[in-house]
ZAMARGU-4260 file (C-alpha; in steps of 0.2 Angstrom, whole numbers, plus 5000, padded with zeros to 4 digits):
<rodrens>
0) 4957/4940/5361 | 4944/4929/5369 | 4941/4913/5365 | 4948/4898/5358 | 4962/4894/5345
5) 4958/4877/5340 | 4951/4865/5341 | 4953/4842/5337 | 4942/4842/5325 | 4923/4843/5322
10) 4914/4827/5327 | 4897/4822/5321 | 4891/4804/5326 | 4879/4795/5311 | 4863/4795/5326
15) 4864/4814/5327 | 4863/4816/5307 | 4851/4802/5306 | 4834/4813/5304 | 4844/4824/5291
20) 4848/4809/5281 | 4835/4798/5282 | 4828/4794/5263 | 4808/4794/5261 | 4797/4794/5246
25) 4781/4804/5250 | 4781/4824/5249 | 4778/4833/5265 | 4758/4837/5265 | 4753/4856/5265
30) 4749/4852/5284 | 4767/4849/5286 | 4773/4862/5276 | 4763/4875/5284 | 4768/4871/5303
35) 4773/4882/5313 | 4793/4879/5317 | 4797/4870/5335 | 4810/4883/5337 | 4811/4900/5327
40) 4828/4907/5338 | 4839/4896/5349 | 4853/4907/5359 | 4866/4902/5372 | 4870/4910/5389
45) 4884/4916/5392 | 4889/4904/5403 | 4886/4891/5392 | 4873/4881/5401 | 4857/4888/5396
50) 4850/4891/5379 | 4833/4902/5375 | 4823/4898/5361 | 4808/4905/5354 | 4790/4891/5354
55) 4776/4897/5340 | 4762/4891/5348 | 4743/4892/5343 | 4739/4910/5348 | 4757/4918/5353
60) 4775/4914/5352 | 4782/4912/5370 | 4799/4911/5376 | 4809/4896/5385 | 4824/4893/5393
65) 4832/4877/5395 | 4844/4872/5405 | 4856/4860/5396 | 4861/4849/5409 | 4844/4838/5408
70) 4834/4851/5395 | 4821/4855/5409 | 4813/4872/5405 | 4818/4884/5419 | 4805/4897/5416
75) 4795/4905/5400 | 4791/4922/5395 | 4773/4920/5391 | 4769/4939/5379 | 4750/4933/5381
80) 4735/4930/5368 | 4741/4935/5350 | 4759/4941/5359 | 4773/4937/5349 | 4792/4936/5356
85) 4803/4943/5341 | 4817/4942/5348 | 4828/4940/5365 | 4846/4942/5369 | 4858/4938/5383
90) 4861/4952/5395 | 4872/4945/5407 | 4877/4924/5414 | 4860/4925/5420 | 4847/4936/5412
95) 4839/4938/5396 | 4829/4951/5387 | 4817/4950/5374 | 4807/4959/5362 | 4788/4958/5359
100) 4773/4963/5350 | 4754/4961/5351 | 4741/4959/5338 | 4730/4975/5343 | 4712/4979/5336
105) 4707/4965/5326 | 4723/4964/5314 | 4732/4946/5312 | 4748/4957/5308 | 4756/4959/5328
110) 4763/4977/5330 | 4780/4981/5340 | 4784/4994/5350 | 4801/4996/5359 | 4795/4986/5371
115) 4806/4974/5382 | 4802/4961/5395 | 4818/4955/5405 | 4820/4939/5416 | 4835/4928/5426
120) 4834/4911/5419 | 4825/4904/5435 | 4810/4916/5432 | 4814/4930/5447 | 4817/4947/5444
125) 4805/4950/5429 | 4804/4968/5423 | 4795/4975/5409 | 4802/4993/5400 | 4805/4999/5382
130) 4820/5001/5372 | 4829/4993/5359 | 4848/4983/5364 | 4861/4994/5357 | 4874/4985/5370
135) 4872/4970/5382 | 4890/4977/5390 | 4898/4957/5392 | 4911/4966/5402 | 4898/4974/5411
140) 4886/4961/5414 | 4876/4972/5429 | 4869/4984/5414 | 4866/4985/5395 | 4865/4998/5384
145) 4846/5001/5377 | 4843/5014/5365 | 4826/5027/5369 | 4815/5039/5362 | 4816/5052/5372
150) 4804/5063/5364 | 4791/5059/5349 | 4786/5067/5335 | 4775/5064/5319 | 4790/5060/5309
155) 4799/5050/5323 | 4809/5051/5338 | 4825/5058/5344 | 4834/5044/5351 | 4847/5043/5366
160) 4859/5027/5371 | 4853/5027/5390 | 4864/5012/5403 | 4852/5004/5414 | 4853/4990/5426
165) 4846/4973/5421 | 4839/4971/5438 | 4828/4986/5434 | 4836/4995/5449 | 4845/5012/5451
170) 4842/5026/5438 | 4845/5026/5421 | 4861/5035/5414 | 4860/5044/5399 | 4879/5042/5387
175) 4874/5051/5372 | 4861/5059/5361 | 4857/5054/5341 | 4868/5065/5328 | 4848/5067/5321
180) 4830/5062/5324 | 4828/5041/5322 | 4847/5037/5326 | 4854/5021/5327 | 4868/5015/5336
185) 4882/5006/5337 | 4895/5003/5352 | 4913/4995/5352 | 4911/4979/5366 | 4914/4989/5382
190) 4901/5002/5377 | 4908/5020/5370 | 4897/5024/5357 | 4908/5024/5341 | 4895/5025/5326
195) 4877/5032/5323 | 4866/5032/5306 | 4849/5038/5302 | 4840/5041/5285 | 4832/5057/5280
200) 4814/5061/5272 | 4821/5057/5255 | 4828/5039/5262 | 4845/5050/5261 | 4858/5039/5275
205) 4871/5050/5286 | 4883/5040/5292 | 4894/5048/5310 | 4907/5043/5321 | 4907/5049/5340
210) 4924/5061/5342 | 4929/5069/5355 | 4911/5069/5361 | 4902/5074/5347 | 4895/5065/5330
215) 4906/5070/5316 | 4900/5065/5298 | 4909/5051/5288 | 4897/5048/5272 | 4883/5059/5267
220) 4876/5048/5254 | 4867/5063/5244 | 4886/5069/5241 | 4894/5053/5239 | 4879/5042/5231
225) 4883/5026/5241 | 4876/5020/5257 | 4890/5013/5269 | 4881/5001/5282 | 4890/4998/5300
230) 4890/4979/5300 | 4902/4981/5316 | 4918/4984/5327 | 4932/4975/5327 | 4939/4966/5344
235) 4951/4982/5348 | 4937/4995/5343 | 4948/5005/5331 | 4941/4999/5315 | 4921/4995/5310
240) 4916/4982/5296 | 4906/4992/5283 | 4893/4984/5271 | 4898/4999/5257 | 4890/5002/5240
245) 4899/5006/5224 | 4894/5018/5212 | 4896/5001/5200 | 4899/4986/5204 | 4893/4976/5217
250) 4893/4980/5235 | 4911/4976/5245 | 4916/4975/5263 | 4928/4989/5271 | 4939/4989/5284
255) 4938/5007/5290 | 4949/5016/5305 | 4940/5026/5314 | 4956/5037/5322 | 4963/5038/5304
260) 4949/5040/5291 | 4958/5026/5282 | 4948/5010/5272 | 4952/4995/5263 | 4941/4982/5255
265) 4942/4966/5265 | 4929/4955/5257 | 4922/4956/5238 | 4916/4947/5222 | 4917/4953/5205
270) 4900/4949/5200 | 4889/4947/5217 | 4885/4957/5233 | 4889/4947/5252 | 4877/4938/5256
275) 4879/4942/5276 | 4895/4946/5288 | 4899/4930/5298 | 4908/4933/5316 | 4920/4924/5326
280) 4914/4910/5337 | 4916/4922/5353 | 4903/4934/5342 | 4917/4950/5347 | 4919/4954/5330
285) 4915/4949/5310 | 4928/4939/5303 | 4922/4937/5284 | 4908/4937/5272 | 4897/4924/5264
290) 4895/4923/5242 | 4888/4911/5232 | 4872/4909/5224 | 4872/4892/5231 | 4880/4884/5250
295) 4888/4901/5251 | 4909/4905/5252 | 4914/4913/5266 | 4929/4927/5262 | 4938/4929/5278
300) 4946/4946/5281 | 4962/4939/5289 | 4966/4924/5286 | 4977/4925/5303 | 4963/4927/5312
305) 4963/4914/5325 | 4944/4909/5322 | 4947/4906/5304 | 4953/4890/5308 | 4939/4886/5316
310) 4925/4893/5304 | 4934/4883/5289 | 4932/4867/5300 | 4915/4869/5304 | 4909/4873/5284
315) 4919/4857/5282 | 4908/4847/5292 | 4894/4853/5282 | 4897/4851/5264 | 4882/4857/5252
320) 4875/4868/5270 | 4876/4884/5276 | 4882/4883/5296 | 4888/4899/5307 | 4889/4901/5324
325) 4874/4911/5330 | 4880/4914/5348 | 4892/4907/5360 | 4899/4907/5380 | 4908/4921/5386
330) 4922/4913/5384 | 4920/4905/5367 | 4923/4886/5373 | 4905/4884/5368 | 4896/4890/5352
335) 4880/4887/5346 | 4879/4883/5327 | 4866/4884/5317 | 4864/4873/5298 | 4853/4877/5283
340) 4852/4875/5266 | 4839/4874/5252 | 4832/4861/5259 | 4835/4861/5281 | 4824/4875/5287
345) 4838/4874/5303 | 4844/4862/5313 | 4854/4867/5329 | 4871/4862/5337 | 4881/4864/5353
350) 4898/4863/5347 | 4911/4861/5361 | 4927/4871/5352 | 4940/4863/5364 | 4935/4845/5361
355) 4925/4845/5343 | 4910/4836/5350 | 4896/4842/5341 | 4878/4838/5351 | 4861/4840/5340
360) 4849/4849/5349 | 4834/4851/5340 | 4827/4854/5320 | 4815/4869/5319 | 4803/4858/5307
365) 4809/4839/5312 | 4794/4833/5303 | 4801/4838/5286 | 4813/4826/5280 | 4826/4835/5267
370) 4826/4821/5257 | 4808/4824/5249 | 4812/4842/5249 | 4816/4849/5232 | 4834/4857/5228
375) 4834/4873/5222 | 4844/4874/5207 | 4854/4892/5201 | 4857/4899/5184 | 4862/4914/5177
380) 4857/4919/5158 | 4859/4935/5149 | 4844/4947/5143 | 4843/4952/5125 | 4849/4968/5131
385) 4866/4961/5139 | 4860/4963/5156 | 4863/4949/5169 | 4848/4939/5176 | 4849/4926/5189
390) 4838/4915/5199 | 4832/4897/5203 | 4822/4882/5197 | 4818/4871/5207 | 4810/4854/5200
395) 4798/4843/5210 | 4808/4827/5218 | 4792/4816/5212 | 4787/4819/5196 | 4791/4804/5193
400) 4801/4809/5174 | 4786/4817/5167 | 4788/4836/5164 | 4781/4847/5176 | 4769/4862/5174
405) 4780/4878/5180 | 4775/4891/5191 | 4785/4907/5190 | 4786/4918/5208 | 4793/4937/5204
410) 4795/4943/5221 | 4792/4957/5232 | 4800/4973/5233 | 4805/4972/5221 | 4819/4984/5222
415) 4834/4977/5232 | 4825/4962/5236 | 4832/4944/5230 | 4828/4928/5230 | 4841/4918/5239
420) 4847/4899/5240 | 4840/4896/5257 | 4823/4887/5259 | 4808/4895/5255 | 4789/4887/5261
425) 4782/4892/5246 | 4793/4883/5235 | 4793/4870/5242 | 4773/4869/5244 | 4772/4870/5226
430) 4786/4856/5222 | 4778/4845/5234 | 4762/4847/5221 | 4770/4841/5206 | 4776/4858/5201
435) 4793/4868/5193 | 4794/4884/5200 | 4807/4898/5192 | 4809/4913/5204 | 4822/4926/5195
440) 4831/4941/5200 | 4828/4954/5189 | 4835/4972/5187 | 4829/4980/5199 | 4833/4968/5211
445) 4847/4965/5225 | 4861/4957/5225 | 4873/4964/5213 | 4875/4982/5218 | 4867/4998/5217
450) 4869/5001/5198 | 4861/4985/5198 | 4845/4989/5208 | 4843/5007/5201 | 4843/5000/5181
455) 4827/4996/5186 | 4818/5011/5189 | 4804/5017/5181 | 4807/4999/5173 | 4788/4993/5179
460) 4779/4984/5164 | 4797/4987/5154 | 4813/4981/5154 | 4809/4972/5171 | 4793/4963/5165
465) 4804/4958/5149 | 4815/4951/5162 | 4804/4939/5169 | 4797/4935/5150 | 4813/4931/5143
470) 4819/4920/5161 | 4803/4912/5157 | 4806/4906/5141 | 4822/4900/5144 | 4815/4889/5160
475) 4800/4883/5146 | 4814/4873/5138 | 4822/4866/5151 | 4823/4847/5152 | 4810/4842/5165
480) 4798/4855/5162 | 4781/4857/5153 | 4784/4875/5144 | 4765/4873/5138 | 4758/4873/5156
485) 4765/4890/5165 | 4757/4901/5176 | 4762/4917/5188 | 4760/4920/5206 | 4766/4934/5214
490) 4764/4944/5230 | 4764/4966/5231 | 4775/4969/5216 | 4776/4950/5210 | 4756/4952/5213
495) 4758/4968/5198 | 4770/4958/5189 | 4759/4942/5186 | 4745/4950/5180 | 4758/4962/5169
500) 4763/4946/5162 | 4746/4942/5155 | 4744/4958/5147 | 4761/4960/5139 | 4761/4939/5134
505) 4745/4934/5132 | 4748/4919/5126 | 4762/4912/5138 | 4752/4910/5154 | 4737/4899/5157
510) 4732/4909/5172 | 4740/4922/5184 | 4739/4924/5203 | 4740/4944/5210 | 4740/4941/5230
515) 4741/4963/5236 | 4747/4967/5218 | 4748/4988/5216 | 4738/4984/5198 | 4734/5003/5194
520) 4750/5013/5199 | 4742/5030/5197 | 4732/5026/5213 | 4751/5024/5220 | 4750/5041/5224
525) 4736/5043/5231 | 4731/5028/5241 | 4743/5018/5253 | 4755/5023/5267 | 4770/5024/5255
530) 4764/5040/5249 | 4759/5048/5264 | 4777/5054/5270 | 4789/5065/5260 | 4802/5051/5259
535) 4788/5037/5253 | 4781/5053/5241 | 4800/5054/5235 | 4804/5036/5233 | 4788/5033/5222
540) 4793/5048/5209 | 4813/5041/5209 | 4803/5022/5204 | 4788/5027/5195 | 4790/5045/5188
545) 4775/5054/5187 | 4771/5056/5169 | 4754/5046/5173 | 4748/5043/5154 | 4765/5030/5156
550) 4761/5024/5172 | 4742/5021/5165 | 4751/5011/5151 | 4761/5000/5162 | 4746/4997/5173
555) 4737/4980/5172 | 4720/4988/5176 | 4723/4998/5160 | 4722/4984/5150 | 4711/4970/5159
560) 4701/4964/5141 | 4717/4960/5137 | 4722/4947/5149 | 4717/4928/5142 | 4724/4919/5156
565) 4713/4913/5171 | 4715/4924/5187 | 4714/4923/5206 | 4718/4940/5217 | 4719/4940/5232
570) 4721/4954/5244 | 4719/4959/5265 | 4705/4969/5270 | 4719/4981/5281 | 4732/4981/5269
575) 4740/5000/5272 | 4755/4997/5261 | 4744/4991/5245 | 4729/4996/5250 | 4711/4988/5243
580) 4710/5003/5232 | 4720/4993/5221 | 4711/4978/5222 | 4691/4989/5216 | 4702/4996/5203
585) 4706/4981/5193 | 4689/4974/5199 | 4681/4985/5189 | 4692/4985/5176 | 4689/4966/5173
590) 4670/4967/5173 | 4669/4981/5163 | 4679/4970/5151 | 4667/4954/5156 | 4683/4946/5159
595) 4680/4931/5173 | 4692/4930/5189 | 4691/4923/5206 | 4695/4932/5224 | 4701/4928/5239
600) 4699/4943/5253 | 4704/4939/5271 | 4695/4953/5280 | 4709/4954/5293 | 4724/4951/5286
605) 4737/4966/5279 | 4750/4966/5267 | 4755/4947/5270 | 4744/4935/5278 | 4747/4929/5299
610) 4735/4919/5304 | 4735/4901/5303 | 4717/4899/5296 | 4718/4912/5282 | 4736/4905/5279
615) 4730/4887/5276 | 4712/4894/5266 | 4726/4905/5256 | 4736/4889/5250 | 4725/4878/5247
620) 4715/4891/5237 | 4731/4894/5226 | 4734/4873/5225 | 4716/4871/5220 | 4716/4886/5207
625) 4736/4878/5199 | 4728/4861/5197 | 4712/4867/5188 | 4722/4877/5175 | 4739/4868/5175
630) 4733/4850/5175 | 4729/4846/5157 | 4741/4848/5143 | 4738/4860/5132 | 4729/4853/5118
635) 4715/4847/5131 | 4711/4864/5138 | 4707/4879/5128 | 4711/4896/5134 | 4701/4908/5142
640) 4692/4921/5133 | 4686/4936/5137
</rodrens>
């Protein structure tokens, strides 16, 4: 095994801690909260002397590497206006590849496209090509493994792991076809392709291994009804790591032999899905899996493992944080760590594992202090029906004891999507502003296995709305909170969700805020580029159904003269996923019903918003919209009518 054994100890001087544990009173300013970070991805070389990281500037996201002898940059890689590195790895002691996108024709949402863009760490030998990294071959360092679309059709491409040279020289050697059209890859550490999986029209996954040179089917998940996701190989290559479903239950790691067939469950909870795989500190292998609904657990898979040691000691040294090594030297005598929490966007460490000398190199946001940042705070309650529901309130750090108004954030998705621990801007722009804010998970939502996300089909403006209702009351009387001042703001399906809330409780929410909310399900189906392929036209009937008198039912737009609260929709001009369709529908709706609302319509932007000045309008626009309707209590503010 490469790599270290052990280590002295973890040693963290008082100076490097010092911005993390400085006390302040004011909040962070929207300004400061919506600043791009000073590094999005740090990654050390191989060798252990150089680190990459990625620099959001005004226009572009561009690419530095620093040498960490005297932190001078050595050379950039500059994508160009409205370019945007998404991400780079380490090819070789020293060479780096990284992955790029562009805004094209007007859109603030940049668009990739398998392209790649290599340079050594002194700026020579530049070569631009497309792929994706399947493999960057350490024992090989000359080549890496890319994976290709060697022909394109309308549905996708059929894929190929191809070795090329990282000085762009020689010609390209193919090792092996997909198993189907879109396949993805995975290889043990000296390259021999071991496992490939794709997913079919219907969002079916095939899982294969490589035999005897040819792809042989391990999970068919329309026979077996579970996904089994490849999260990787161990050290020797014999066995992968699988991220596998249960039929009930939450979702369990496996250890599975690929000579024998055999698997056994290495990592699991009772109650909750992993959170991520965390690898040993020479990033050969995963080691264990993260739980928790706080500072996550790790579960190692054997407790042997020479790198356990190692992992415990460096969770130790962050109590109440989240740190993993993100990547390391060749040799594993240097790691880079990286720290977060619910309040630390990221702070960076070069960890030496011989000595324990830990050396801060940078805060992706050292202008937010923690200690004005606002924890978030998990609980778990029980539906009416029995089902599980869990989430996070978070409570303003300056209210100063007076009860805050609430804001309650459904998210996204919504199916197998969660809400996590982790830091999250928008929370913490609406703590900084005086306010609560509950996010839940639902049915419906990740994080506790499929049963779990599939009890929420055909749930939209049901049980899953009665979800959010019922967390809502429960954080209405919680100490600290103002359950007379409440409003909703969601984005896609929290967008739907918000305004379902009005209509199903009229009276709970002083106003509702629908940023791309699908408000008229029927047009579902007809509008949007989720139904434009076989698989998106099949997931929509398995989430939906199609009896559309229902869907009209549970459909905001169907009931607009209903809704008493204040509303503010919001919604991109080129949205494809939710398109504006949505946005005329419930439109009209509302004036038909002479019900008054306020827009917000970004002429550029998609589903989510990218560019700085529509971001900052966006925000502002909802902080401006809260205070009107959240700032008075409730005997001084009468509702609107409609």
């Amino acid at each position: 095994m490469a790599g270290p054994t052990r280590i002295t100890g973890i040693i963290l001087t008082t100076a490097l801690l010092a911005a993390a544990a400085s006390a302040a009173a004011a909040p962070p300013t929207l300004d400061a909260l919506l600043r791009k970070p000073q590094y999005g991805l740090m990654l050390l070389s191989p060798a252990g002397d150089h680190i990459a990281s990625t620099v959001p500037l005004d226009d572009r996201t561009a690419l530095a590497v620093i040498r960490l002898s005297d932190m001078a940059i050595t050379t950039q890689i500059n994508p160009g206006e409205e370019g945007f590195i998404d991400d780079a790895i380490w090819v070789g002691e020293r060479r780096l590849l990284a992955e790029w996108s562009k805004r094209v024709s007007g859109h603030a949402q940049p668009f990739g496209g398998y392209s790649l863009y290599a340079t050594d760490v002194d700026g020579s030998n530049r070569r631009h090509f497309y792929g994706a990294i399947v493999n960057p071959l350490q024992a090989e360092p000359e080549h890496v493994l890319i994976a290709v679309c060697v022909r394109s059709f309308s549905d996708g491409c059929d894929t190929r792991i191809e070795r090329v040279r990282i000085d762009g020289k020689g010609k390209d050697e193919k090792i092996v076809d997909g198993p189907e059209r879109n396949a993805r890859f995975m290889t043990d550490r000296n390259g021999t392709p071991q496992l490939s999986w794709v997913y079919d029209d219907d969002d079916i996954q095939h899982l294969y291994r490589y035999r005897d040179g040819d792809w042989e089917l391990l999970n068919d998940e329309a026979e077996s009804g579970v996904e089994w996701i490849p999260m990787g190989l161990n050290y020797a290559g014999d066995a992968a790591l699988l991220w596998s479903e249960r039929k009930q239950g939450p979702d369990v790691i496996e250890r599975f032999d690929l000579a024998g067939g055999d698997s056994r469950i290495v990592a699991s909870d009772p109650l909750l899905d992993p959170i991520s795989v965390v690898h040993s500190f020479d990033a050969s292998e995963p080691i264990g899996a993260a739980f928790g609904t706080a500072a996550p657990e790790v579960r190692y898979f054997d407790e042997a493992h020479p790198h356990v040691k190692l992992s415990k000691e460096l969770a130790a040294a962050f109590p109440g944080e989240f740190a993993r090594v993100t990547s390391s030297s060749r040799d594993g005598s240097k790691v880079l760590v990286t720290v977060t929490s619910d309040v630390e966007p990221g702070r960076y460490y070069l960890l030496d594992t011989r000595s324990g000398d830990t050396r801060l190199l940078g805060r992706s946001r050292p202008w937010l202090d923690p200690a004005t940042l606002s924890p978030a705070t998990p609980f778990e309650i029980q539906a009416s029906d029995g089902t599980p529901l869990s989430g996070y309130l978070t409570l303003p750090k300056q209210a100063g004891g007076r009860a805050a108004p609430l804001v309650v954030m459904p998210h996204g998705g919504p199916y197998g999507i969660r809400d996590s621990w982790f830091y999250d801007d928008e929370t913490q722009i609406l703590a900084a502003h005086g306010y609560a804010v509950l996010r839940v998970n639902f049915r419906g939502s990740g994080g506790r296995g499929r049963a779990y996300v599939e009890s929420g089909h055909r749930e939209w403006g049901a049980k899953m709305q009665d979800d959010l209702t019922e967390a809502t009351r429960w954080a209405a009387a919680q100490a600290g909170v103002d359950g007379d001042r409440i409003c909703a703001w969601g984005a896609s399906y929290g967008g739907y969700a918000a305004l379902m809330g009005a209509v199903r409780e009229p009276a709970l929410y002083r106003c509702v805020i629908g940023m791309a909310g699908p408000y008229d399900l029927p047009t579902m189906f007809k509008w949007g580029d989720t139904q434009r392929s076989d698989y998106g036209e099949a997931y929509l009937e398995r989430v939906l159904g199609t009896d559309m008198k229902v869907l009209m039912e549970r459909s905001p737009t169907g009931h607009a003269g209903e809704i008493l609260a204040a509303i503010l929709l919001v919604q991109g001009g080129r949205d494809r996923r939710v398109t504006p369709q949505h946005l005329r529908e419930m439109r009209a709706a509302l004036d038909k019903a002479h019900v008054h609302y306020e827009t917000y319509l970004p002429h550029n932007e998609a589903h989510g918003f990218f560019a700085d000045q529509s971001r900052k309008e966006y925000y502002t626009r909802v902080l401006d919209f809260l205070d009107r309707h959240l700032s008075a209590p409730a005997s001084a503010q009468a509702r609107q009518s409609p």
